[in-house]
Backbone as CSV, one residue per row, in Angstrom:
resi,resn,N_x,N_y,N_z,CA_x,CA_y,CA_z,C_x,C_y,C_z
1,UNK,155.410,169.199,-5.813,155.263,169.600,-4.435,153.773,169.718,-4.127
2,UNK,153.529,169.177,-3.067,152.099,169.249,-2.592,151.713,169.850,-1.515
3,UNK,150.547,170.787,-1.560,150.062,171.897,-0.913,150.364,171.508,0.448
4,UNK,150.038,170.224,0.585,149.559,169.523,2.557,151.081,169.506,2.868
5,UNK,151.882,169.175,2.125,153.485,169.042,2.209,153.317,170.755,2.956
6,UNK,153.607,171.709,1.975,153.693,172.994,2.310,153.101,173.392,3.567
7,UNK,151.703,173.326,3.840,151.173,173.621,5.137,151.620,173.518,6.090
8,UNK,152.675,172.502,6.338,152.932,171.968,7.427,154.593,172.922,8.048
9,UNK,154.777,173.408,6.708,155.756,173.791,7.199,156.022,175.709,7.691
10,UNK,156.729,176.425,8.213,156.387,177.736,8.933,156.699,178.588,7.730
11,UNK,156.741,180.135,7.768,156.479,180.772,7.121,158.143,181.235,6.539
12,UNK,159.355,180.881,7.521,160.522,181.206,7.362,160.687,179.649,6.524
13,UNK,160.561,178.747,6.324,160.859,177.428,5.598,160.428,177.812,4.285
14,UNK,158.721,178.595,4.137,158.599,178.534,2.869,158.968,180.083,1.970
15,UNK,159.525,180.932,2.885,160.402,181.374,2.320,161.694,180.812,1.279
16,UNK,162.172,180.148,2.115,163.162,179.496,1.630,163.177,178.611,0.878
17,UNK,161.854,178.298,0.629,161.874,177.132,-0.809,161.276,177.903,-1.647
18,UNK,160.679,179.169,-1.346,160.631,180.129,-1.869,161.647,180.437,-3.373
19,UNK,162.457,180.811,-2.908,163.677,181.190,-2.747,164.597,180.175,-4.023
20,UNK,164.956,178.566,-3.430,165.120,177.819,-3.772,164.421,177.627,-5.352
21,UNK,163.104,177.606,-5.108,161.813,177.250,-6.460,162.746,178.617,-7.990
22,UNK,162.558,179.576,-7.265,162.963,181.197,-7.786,164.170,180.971,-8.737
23,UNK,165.298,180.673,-8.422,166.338,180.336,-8.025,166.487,179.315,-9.578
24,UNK,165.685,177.745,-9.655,165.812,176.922,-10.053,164.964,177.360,-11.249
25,UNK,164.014,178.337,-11.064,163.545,178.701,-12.272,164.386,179.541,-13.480
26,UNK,165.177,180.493,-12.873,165.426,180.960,-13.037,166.740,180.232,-14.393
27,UNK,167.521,179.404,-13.678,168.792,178.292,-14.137,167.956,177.416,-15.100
28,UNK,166.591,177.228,-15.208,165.810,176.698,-16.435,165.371,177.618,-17.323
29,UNK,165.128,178.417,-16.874,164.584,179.546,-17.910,166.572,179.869,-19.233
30,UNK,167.531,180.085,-18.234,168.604,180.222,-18.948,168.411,179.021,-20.064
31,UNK,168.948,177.718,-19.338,169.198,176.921,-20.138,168.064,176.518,-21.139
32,UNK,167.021,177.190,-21.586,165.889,177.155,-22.553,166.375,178.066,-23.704
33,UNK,167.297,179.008,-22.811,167.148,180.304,-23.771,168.604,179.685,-24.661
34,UNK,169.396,179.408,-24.212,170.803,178.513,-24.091,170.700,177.051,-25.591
35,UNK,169.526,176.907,-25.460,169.268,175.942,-25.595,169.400,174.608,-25.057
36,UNK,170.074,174.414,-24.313,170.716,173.397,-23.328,169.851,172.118,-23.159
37,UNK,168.366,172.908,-22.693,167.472,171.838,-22.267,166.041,171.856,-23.094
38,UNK,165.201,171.136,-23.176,164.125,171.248,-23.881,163.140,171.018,-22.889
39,UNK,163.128,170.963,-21.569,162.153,170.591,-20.954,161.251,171.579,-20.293
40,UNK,160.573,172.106,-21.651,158.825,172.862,-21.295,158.564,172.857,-19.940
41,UNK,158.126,171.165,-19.800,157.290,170.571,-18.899,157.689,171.001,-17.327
42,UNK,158.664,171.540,-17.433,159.591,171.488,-15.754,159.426,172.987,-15.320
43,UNK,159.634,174.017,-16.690,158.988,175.119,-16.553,157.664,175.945,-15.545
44,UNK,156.598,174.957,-16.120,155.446,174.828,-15.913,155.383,174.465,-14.475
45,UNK,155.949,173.251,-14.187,155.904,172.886,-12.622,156.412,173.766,-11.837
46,UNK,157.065,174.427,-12.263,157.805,175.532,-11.135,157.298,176.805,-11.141
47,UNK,156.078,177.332,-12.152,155.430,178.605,-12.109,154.332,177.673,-10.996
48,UNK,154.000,176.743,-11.227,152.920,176.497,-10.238,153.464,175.904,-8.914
49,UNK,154.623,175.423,-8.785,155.037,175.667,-7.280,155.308,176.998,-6.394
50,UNK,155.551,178.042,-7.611,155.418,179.121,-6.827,154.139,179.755,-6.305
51,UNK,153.525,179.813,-7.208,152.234,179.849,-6.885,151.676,179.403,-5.887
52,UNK,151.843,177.641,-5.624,151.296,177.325,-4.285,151.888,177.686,-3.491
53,UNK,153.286,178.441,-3.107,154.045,178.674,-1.916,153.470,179.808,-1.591
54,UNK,153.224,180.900,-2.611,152.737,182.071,-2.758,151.355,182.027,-1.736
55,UNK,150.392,181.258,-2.711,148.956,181.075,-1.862,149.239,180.740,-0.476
56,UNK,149.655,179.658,0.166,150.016,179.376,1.161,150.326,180.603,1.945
57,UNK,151.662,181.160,1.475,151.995,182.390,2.633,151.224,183.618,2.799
58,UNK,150.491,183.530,1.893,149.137,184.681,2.307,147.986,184.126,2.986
59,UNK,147.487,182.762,2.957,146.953,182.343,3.976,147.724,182.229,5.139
60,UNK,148.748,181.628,5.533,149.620,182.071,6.834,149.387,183.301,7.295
61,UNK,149.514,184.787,6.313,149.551,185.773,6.948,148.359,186.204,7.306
62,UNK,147.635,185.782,6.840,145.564,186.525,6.988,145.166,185.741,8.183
63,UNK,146.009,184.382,8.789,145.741,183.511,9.803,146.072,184.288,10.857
64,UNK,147.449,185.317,10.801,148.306,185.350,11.640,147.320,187.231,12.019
């Protein structure tokens, strides 16, 4: 996911992928523990999509 992607969208959307990101981490983190899946790599992408949603909505709010 890319930041300019995010920008564009309002503060109730990135809630919700918010949400979504949270969510999907969460169902990877199981299936690690599960053993199910081995994929590290997907982990990683999703602490840093939160992150950018995160950054984002605090610039939204310091705008607002």
């Amino acid at each position: 996911m890319k930041a300019k992607e995010l920008r564009t969208k309002s503060a109730d959307d990135l809630q919700k992928e918010l949400l979504a990101v949270r969510r999907a981490q969460f169902g990877l983190r199981m299936q690690l523990a599960t053993q199910q899946s081995t994929n590290v790599s997907e982990a990683r992408k999703l602490r840093r999509d939160i992150a950018r949603i995160k950054t984002i909505l605090t610039e939204k709010a310091r705008q607002a």
